[in-house]
KOLDREN-215185 format. One record per residue (C-alpha): residue number from 1; x negated, y negated, z. Coordinates in nm, 4 decimals, padded with zeros to 6 digits. Example, Ala and Ser with C-alpha at 12.3 -4.5 7.8 and 13.67 -1.06 7.14 Angstrom:
% KOLDREN-215185
<pos = 1 | px = -01.2300 | py = 00.4500 | pz = 00.7800>
<pos = 2 | px = -01.3670 | py = 00.1060 | pz = 00.7140>
END
This chain:
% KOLDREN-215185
<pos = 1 | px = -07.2700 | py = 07.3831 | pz = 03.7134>
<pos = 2 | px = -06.9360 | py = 07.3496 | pz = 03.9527>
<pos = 3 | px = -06.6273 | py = 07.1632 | pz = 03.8459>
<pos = 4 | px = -06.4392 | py = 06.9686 | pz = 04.0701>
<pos = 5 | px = -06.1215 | py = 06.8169 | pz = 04.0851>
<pos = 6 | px = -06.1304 | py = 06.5563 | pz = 04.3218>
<pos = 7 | px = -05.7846 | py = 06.3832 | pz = 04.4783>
<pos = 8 | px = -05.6201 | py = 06.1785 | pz = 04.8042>
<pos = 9 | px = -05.3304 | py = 06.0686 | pz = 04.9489>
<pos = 10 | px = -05.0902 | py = 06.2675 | pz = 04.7811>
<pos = 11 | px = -04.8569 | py = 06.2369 | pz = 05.1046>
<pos = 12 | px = -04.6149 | py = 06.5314 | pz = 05.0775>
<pos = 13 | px = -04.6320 | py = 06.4731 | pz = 04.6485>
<pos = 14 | px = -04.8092 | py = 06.7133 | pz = 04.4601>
<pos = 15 | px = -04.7832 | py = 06.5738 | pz = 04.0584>
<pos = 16 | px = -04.7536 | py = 06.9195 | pz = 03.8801>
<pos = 17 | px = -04.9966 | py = 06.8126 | pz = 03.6498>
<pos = 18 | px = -05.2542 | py = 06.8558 | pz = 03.8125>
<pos = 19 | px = -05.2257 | py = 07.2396 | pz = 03.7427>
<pos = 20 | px = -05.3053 | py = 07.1468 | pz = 03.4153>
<pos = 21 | px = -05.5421 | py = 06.8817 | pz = 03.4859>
<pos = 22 | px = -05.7643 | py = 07.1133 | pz = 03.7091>
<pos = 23 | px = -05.7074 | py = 07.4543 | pz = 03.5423>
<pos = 24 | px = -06.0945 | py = 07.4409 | pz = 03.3891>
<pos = 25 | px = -06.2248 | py = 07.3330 | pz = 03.7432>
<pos = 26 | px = -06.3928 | py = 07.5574 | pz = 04.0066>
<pos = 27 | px = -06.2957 | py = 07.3613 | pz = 04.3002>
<pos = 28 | px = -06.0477 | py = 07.1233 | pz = 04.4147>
<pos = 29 | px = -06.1486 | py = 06.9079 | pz = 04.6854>
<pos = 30 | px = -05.8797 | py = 06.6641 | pz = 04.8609>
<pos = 31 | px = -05.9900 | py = 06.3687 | pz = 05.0924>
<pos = 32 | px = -05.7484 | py = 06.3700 | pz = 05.3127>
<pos = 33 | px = -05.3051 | py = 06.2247 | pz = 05.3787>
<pos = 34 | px = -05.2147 | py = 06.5388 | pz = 05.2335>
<pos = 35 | px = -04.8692 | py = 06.4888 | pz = 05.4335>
<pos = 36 | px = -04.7192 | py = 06.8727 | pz = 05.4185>
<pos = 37 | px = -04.8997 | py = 07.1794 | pz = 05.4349>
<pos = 38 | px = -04.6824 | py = 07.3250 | pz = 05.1319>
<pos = 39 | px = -04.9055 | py = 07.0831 | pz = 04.9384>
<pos = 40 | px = -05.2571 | py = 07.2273 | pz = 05.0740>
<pos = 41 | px = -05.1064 | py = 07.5838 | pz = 05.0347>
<pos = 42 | px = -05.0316 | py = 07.5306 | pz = 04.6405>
<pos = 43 | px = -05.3826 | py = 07.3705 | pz = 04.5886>
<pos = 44 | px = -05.5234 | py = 07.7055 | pz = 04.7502>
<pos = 45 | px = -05.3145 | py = 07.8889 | pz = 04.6002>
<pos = 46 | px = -05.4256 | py = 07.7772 | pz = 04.2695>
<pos = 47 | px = -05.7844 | py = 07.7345 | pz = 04.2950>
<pos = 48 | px = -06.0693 | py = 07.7388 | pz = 04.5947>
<pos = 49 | px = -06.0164 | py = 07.3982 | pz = 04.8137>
<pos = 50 | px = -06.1413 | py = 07.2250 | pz = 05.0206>
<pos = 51 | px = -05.9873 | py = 06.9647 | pz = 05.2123>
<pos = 52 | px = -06.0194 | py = 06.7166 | pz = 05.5301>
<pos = 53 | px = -05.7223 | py = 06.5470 | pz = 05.7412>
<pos = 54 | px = -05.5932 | py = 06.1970 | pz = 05.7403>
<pos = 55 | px = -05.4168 | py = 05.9936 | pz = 05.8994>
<pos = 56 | px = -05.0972 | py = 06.0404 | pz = 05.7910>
<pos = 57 | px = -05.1291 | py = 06.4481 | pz = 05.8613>
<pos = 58 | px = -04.9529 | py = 06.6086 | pz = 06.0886>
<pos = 59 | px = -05.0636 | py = 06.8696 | pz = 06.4308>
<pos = 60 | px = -05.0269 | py = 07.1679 | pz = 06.1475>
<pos = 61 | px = -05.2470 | py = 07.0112 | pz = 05.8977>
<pos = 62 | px = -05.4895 | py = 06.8898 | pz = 06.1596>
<pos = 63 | px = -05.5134 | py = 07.2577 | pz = 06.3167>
<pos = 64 | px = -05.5786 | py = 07.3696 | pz = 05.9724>
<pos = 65 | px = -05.8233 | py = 07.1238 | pz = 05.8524>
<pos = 66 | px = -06.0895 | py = 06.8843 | pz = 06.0096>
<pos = 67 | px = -06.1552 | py = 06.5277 | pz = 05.9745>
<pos = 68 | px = -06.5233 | py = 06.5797 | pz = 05.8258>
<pos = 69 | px = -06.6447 | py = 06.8246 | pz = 05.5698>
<pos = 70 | px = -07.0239 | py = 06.8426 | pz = 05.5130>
<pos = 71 | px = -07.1855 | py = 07.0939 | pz = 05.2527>
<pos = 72 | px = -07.3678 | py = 07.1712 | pz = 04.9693>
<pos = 73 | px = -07.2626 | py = 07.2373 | pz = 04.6370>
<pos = 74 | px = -07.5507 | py = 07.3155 | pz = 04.3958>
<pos = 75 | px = -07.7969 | py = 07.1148 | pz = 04.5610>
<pos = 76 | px = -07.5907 | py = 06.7943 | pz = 04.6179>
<pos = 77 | px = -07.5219 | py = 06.7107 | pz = 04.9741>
<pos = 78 | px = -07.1420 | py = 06.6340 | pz = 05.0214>
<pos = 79 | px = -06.9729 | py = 06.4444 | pz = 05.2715>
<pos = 80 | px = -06.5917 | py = 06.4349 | pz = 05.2471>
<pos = 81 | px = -06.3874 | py = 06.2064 | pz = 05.4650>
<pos = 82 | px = -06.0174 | py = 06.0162 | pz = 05.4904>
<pos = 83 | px = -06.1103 | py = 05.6925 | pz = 05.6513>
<pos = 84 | px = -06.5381 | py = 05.6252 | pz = 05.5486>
<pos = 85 | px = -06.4708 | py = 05.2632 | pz = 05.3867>
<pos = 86 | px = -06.7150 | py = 05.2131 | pz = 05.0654>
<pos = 87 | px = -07.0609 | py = 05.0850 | pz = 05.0353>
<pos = 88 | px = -07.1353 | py = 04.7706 | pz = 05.2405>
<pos = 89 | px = -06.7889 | py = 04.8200 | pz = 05.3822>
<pos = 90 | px = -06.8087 | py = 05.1698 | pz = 05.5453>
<pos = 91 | px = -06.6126 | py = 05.2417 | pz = 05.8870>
<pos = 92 | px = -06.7442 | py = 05.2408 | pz = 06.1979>
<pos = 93 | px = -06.6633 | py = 05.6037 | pz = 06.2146>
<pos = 94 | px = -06.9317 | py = 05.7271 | pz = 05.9546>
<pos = 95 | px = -07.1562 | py = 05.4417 | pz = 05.9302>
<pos = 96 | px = -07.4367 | py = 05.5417 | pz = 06.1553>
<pos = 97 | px = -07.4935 | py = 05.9131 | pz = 06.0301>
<pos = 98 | px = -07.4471 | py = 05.7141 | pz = 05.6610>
<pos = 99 | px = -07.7537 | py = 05.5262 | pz = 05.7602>
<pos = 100 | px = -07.9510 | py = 05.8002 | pz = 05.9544>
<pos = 101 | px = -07.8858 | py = 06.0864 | pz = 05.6993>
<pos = 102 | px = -07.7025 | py = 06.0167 | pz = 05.3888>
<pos = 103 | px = -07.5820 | py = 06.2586 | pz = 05.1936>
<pos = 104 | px = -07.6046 | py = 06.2600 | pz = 04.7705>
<pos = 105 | px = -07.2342 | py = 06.1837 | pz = 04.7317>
<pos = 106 | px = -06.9849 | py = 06.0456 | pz = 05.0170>
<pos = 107 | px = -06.6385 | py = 06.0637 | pz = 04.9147>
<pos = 108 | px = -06.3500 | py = 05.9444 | pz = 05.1357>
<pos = 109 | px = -05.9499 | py = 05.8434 | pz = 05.0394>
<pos = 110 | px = -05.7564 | py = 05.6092 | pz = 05.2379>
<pos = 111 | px = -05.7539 | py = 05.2777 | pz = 05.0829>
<pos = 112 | px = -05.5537 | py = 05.3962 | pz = 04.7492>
<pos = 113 | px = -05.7927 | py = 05.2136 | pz = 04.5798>
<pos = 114 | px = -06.0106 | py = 05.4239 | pz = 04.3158>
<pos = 115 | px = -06.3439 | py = 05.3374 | pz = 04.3657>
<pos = 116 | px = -06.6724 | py = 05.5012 | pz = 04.2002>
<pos = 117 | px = -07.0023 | py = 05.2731 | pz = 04.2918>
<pos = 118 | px = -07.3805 | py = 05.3702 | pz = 04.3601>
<pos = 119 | px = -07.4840 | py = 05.2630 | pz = 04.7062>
<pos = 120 | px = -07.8552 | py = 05.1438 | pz = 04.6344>
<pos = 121 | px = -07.9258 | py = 05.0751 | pz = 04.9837>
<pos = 122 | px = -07.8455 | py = 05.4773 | pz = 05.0949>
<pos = 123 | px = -07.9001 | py = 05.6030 | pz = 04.7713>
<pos = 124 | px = -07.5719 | py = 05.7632 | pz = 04.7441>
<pos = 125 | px = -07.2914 | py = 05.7746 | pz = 04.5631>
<pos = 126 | px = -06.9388 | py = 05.6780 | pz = 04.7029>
<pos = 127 | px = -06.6178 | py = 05.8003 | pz = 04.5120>
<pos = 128 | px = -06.2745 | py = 05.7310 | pz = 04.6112>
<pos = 129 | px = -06.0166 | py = 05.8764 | pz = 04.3891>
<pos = 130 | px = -05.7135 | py = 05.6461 | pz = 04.4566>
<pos = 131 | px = -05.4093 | py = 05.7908 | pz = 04.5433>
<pos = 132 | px = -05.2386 | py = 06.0766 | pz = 04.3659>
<pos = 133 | px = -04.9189 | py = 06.0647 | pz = 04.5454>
<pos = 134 | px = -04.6054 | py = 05.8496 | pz = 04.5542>
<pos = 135 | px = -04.6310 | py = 05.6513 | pz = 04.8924>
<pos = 136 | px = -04.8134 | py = 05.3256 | pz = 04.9153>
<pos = 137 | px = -04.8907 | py = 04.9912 | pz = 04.7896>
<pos = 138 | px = -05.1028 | py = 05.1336 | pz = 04.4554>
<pos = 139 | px = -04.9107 | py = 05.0894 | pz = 04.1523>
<pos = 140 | px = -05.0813 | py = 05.3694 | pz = 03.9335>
<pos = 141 | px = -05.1690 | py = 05.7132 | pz = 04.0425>
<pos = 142 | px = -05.5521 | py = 05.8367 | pz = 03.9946>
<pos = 143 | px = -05.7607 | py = 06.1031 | pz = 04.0773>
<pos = 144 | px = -06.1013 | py = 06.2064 | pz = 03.9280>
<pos = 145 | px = -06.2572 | py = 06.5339 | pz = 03.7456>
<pos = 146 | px = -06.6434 | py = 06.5725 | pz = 03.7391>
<pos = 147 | px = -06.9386 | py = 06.8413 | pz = 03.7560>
<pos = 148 | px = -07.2050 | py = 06.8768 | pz = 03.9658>
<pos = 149 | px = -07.5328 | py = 07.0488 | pz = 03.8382>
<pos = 150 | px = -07.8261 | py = 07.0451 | pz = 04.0800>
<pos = 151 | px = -07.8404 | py = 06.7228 | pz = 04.2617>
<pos = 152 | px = -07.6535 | py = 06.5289 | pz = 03.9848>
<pos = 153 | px = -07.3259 | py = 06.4305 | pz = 03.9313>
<pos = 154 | px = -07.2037 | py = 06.4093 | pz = 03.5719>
<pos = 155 | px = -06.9296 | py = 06.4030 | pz = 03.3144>
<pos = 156 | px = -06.6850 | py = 06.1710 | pz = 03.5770>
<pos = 157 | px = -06.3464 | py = 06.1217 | pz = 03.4274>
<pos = 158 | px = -06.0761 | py = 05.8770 | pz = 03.6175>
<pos = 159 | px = -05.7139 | py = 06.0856 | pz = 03.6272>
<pos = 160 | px = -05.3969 | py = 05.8409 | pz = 03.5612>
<pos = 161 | px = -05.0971 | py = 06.0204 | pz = 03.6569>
<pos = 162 | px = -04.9100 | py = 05.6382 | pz = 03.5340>
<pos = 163 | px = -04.6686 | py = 05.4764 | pz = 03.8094>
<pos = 164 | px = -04.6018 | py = 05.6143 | pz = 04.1339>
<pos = 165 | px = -04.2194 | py = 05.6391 | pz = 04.0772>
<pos = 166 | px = -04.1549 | py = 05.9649 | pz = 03.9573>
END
């Protein structure tokens, strides 16, 4: 079994918290606006991570990082993106290798909206874990803690950090 920690759009803000928060996990994984590299390098710092670029990132954080991660953890095929949209919504960026090989569970940030919803049509699941940071239009700060074992995802808990003014 592998614990994750799973956040977005933290945009130069990391909530100490979430050292707290993710100290029983294995891995952090962060889908992308992480805004400074100072935030990637205390996520590493603290525990394996893995991470993708968005939009919002910078040359240094793009040379570092790319704008798809694909892998396997247990036996769960992973796709992490920034911008991927959300089942019957997904961006014309991912949506034909969605459709020609989906993997178990798609997670991408962006939208600051959390999102968790089983895609019957692909048989996947999509997470989106809001925004953890303090820029944007959400009005409460999420991210999500789960395990995988084997092919399953399990034990999912939604993250409020409360308001984004800190």
């Amino acid at each position: 079994m592998t614990r994750i920690g799973l956040l977005s759009d933290t945009h130069s803000y990391l909530d100490k918290r979430f050292f707290e928060l993710f100290k029983e996990v294995d891995e952090i994984w962060h889908a992308g606006d992480i805004g400074d590299i100072r935030v990637l390098d205390e996520l590493r710092n603290f525990k394996l991570t893995r991470a993708v670029f968005g939009n919002i990132d910078d040359a240094v954080l793009r040379k570092e990082l790319n704008e798809h991660e694909r892998f396997t953890c247990e036996n769960l095929d992973v796709w992490i993106t920034h911008i991927g949209g959300y089942p019957g919504k997904y961006d014309w960026r991912v949506q034909k290798e969605l459709q020609q090989k989906p993997p178990g569970l798609f997670i991408a940030g962006h939208s600051h909206i959390l999102k968790v919803i089983f895609d019957e049509k692909l048989q996947l699941l999509h997470m989106n874990p809001g925004a953890a940071g303090v820029s944007g239009f959400h009005a409460v700060r999420t991210a999500l803690r789960f395990s995988i074992e084997g092919q399953a995802v399990k034990d999912l808990e939604v993250i409020e950090l409360g308001p984004k003014k800190i």
